[in-house]
C-alpha positions as CSV (number, residue, x, y, z in Angstrom):
1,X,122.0,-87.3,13.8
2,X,125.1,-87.0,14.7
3,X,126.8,-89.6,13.4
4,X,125.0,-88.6,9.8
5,X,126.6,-85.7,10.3
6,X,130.3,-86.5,11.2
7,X,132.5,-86.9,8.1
8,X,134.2,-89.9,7.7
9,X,137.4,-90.9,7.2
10,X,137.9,-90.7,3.4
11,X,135.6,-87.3,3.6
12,X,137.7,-85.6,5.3
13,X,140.7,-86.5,3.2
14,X,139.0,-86.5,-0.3
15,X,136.8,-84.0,0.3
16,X,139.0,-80.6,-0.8
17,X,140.7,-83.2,-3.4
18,X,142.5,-80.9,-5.8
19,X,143.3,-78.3,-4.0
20,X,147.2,-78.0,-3.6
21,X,147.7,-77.8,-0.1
22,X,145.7,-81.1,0.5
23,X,143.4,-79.8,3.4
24,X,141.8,-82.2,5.8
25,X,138.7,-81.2,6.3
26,X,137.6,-80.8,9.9
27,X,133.7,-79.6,10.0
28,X,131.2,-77.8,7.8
29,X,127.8,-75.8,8.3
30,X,126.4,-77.2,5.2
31,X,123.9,-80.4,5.9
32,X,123.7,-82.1,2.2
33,X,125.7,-85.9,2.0
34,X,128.9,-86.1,0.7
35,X,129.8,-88.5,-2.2
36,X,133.2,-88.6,-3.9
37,X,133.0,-87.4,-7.8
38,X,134.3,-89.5,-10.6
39,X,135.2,-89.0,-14.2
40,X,134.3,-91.5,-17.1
41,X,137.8,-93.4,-16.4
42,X,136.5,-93.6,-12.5
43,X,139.2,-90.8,-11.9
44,X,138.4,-87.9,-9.2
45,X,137.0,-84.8,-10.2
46,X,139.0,-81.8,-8.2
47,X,137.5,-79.0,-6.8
48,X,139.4,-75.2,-7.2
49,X,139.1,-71.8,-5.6
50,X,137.4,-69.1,-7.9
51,X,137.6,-65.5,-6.5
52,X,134.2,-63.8,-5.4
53,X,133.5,-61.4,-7.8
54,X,129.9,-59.5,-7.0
55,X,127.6,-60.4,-4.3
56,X,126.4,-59.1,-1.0
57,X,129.2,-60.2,1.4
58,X,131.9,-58.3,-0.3
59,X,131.0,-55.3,1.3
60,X,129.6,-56.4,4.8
61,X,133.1,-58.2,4.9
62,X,134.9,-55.3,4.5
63,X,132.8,-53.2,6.7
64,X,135.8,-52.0,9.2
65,X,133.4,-51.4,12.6
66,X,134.2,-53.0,15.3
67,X,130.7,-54.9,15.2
68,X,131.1,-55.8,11.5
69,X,131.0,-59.3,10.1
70,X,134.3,-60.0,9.9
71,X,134.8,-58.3,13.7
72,X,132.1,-61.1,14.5
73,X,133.6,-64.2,12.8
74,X,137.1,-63.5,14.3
75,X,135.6,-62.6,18.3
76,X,133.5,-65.9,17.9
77,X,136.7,-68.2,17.0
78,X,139.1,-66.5,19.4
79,X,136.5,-66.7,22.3
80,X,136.0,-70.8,21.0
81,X,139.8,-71.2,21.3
82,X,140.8,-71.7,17.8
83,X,144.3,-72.4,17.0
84,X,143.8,-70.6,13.6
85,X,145.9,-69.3,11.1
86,X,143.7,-67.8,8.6
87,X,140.1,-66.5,7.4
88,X,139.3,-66.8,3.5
89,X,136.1,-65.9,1.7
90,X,136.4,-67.8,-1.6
91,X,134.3,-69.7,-4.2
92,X,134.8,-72.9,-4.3
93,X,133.6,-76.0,-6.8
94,X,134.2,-78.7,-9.2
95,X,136.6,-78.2,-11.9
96,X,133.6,-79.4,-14.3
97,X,130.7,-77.3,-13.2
98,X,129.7,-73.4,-13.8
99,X,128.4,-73.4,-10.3
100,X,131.0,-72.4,-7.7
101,X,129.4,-71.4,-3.9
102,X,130.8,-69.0,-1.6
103,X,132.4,-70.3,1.4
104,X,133.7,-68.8,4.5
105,X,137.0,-70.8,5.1
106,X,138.3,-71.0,8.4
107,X,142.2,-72.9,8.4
108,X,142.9,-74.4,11.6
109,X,146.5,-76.1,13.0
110,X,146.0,-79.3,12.1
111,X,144.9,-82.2,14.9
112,X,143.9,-78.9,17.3
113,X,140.1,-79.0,16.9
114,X,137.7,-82.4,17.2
115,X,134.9,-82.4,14.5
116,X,132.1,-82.2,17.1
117,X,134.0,-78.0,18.4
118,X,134.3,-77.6,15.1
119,X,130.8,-78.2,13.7
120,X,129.5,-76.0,16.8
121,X,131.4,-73.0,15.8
122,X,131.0,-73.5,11.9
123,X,127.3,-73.9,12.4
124,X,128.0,-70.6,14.4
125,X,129.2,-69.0,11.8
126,X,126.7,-70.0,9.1
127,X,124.1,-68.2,11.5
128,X,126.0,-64.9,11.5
129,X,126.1,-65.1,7.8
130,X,122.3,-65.5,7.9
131,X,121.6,-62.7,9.8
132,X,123.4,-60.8,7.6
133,X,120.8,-62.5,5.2
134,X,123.9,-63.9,3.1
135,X,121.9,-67.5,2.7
136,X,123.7,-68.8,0.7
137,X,127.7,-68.6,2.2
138,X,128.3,-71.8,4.1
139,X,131.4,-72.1,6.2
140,X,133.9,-74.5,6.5
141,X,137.0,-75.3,8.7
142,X,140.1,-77.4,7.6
143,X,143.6,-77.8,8.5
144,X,146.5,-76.0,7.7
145,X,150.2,-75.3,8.5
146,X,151.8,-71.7,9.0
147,X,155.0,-71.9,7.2
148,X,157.7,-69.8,7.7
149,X,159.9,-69.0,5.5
150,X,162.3,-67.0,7.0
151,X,165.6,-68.5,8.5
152,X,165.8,-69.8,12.5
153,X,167.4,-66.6,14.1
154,X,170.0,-69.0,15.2
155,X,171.5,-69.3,11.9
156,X,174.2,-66.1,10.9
157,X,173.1,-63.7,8.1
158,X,175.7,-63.2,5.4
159,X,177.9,-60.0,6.4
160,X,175.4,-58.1,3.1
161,X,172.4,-58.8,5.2
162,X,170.7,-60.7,2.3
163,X,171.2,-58.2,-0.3
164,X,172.5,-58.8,-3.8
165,X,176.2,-57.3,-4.7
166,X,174.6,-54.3,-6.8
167,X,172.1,-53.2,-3.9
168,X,172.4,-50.0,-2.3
169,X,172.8,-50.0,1.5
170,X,170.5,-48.2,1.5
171,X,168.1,-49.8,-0.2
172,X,167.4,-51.6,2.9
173,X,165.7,-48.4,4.8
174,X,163.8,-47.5,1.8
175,X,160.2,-48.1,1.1
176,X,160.2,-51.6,-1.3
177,X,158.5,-54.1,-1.0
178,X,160.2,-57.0,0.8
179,X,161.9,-54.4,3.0
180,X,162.1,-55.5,6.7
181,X,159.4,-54.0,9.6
182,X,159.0,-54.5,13.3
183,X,156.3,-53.6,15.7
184,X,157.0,-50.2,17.4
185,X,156.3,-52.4,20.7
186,X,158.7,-55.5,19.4
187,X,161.3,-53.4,17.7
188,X,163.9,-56.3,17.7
189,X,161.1,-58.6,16.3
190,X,161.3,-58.1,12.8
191,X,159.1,-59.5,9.3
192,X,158.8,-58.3,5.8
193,X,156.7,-55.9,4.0
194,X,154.5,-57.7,0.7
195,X,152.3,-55.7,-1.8
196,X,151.1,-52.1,-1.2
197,X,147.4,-51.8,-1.4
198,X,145.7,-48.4,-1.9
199,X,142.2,-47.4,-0.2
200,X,140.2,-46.1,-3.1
201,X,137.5,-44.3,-0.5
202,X,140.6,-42.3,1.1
203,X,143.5,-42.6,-1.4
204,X,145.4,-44.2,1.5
205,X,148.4,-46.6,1.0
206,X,148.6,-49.7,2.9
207,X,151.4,-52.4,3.1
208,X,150.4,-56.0,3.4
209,X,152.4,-58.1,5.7
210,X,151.6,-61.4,7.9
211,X,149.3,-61.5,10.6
212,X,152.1,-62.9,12.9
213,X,154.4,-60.0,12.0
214,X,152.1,-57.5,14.0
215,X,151.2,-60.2,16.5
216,X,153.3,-62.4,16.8
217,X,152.3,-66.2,17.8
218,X,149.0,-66.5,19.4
219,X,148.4,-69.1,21.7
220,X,145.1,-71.0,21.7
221,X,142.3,-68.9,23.8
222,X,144.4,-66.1,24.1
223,X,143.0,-62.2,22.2
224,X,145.1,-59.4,20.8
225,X,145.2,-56.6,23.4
226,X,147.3,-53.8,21.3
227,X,145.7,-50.9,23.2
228,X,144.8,-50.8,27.5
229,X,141.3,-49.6,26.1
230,X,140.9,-52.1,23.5
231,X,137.4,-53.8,24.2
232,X,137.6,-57.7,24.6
233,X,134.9,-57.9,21.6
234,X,137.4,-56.1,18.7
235,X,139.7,-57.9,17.1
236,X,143.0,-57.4,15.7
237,X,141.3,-57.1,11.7
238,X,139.6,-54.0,12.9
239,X,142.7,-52.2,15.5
240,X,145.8,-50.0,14.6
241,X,149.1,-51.7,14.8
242,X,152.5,-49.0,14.9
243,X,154.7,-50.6,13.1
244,X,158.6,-49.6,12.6
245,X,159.6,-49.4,8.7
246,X,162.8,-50.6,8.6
247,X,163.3,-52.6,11.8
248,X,165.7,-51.3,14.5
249,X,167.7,-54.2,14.3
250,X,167.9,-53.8,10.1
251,X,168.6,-49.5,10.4
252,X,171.4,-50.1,13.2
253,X,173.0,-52.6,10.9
254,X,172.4,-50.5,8.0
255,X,173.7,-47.2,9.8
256,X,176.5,-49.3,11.0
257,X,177.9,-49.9,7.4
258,X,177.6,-46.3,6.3
């Protein structure tokens, strides 16, 4: 059975073909045989993302208790070891048909995790999504890279810090987006701040930033403690982060040019 079930060689490269990134994939909960689509020239038919617009897991993966979903899918990969870099619920399908299943996406560092770990925890998976009766979301693992794009700490900023010639000074300690934050625990350890997201429930404003800002780089095996009371079972999608808005390094350099 299992060697039915093992995807071979030109599955796992072909089998996200389209997709920009060029994942490998790794495993998949889903049982049904894999065959590589062709056009009427005998030219491969890529797949693309779609977003998920209404259905059932939208709001059980949003559900912000510590024994949600999403809490459940992130405690069962950390406890498996995963070296993972992201979790993405998306649609996913050929560029030629209507029909475009839901899929639970788990993006791994690639060459970390064999097939045979990686079918146990999507198949895993696929039975938390069914006892959540969501039958119909399979889950999937591939690779991916983390790429940073800020520059090697090693390297000297310009004496502006980045900033154009017309920018304030203080621009830099205000509240835009792309403005530099720090964990209140790391406050030399700096990332940027992204879009601003606001709660429609609360009329709280959020700002989106990078897992690895908050927490840095996580080895293998290892949980997010942010809190001494912090049960092993939460993860860090459902536990406050402080975080500094503008870094101490970025105000002392700042407040050093005023």
């Amino acid at each position: 059975m299992d060697a039915l079930l093992e995807p071979s060689e030109q599955e796992r490269r072909c089998y996200y073909i389209g997709l920009p990134s060029f994942p490998r994939l790794v495993a998949r909960s889903g049982t049904e045989p894999w065959t590589p689509r062709v056009d009427q020239w005998s030219c491969p038919i890529e797949k693309r993302l779609r977003v998920v617009d209404e259905h059932a897991i939208i709001e059980k993966w949003n559900d912000d208790s510590p024994n949600s979903l999403r809490c459940q899918v992130v405690s069962l990969i950390e406890q498996r070891g995963l070296y993972w870099h992201a979790i993405d619920v998306l649609r996913i399908g050929y560029q030629d048909l209507p029909d475009a299943p839901i899929v639970v996406f788990i993006s791994v560092e690639p060459g970390t995790l064999s097939w045979r770990d990686g079918h146990s925890v999507a198949t895993q998976c696929r039975l938390l999504l069914a006892h959540y009766k969501l039958y119909d979301v399979q889950c999937e693992i591939k690779e991916s890279r983390l790429i940073k794009l800020a520059a090697p700490m090693v390297l000297q900023l310009p004496d502006d810090a980045g900033t154009s010639y017309y920018a304030p000074d203080m621009s830099l300690i205000s509240d835009c987006v792309g403005n530099v934050i720090s964990p209140i625990d790391t406050p030399t350890w700096g990332g940027t701040s992204c879009l601003y997201l606001r709660d429609r429930h609360t009329d709280a404003t959020y700002a989106l930033t990078c897992r690895h800002v908050c927490f840095g780089h996580i080895e293998p095996g290892h949980s997010v403690e942010i809190l001494p009371s912090t049960a092993p079972s939460q993860s860090s999608a459902s536990i406050q982060k402080h975080m500094l808005q503008p870094s101490t390094t970025t105000f002392d350099k700042t407040l050093s040019t005023l």
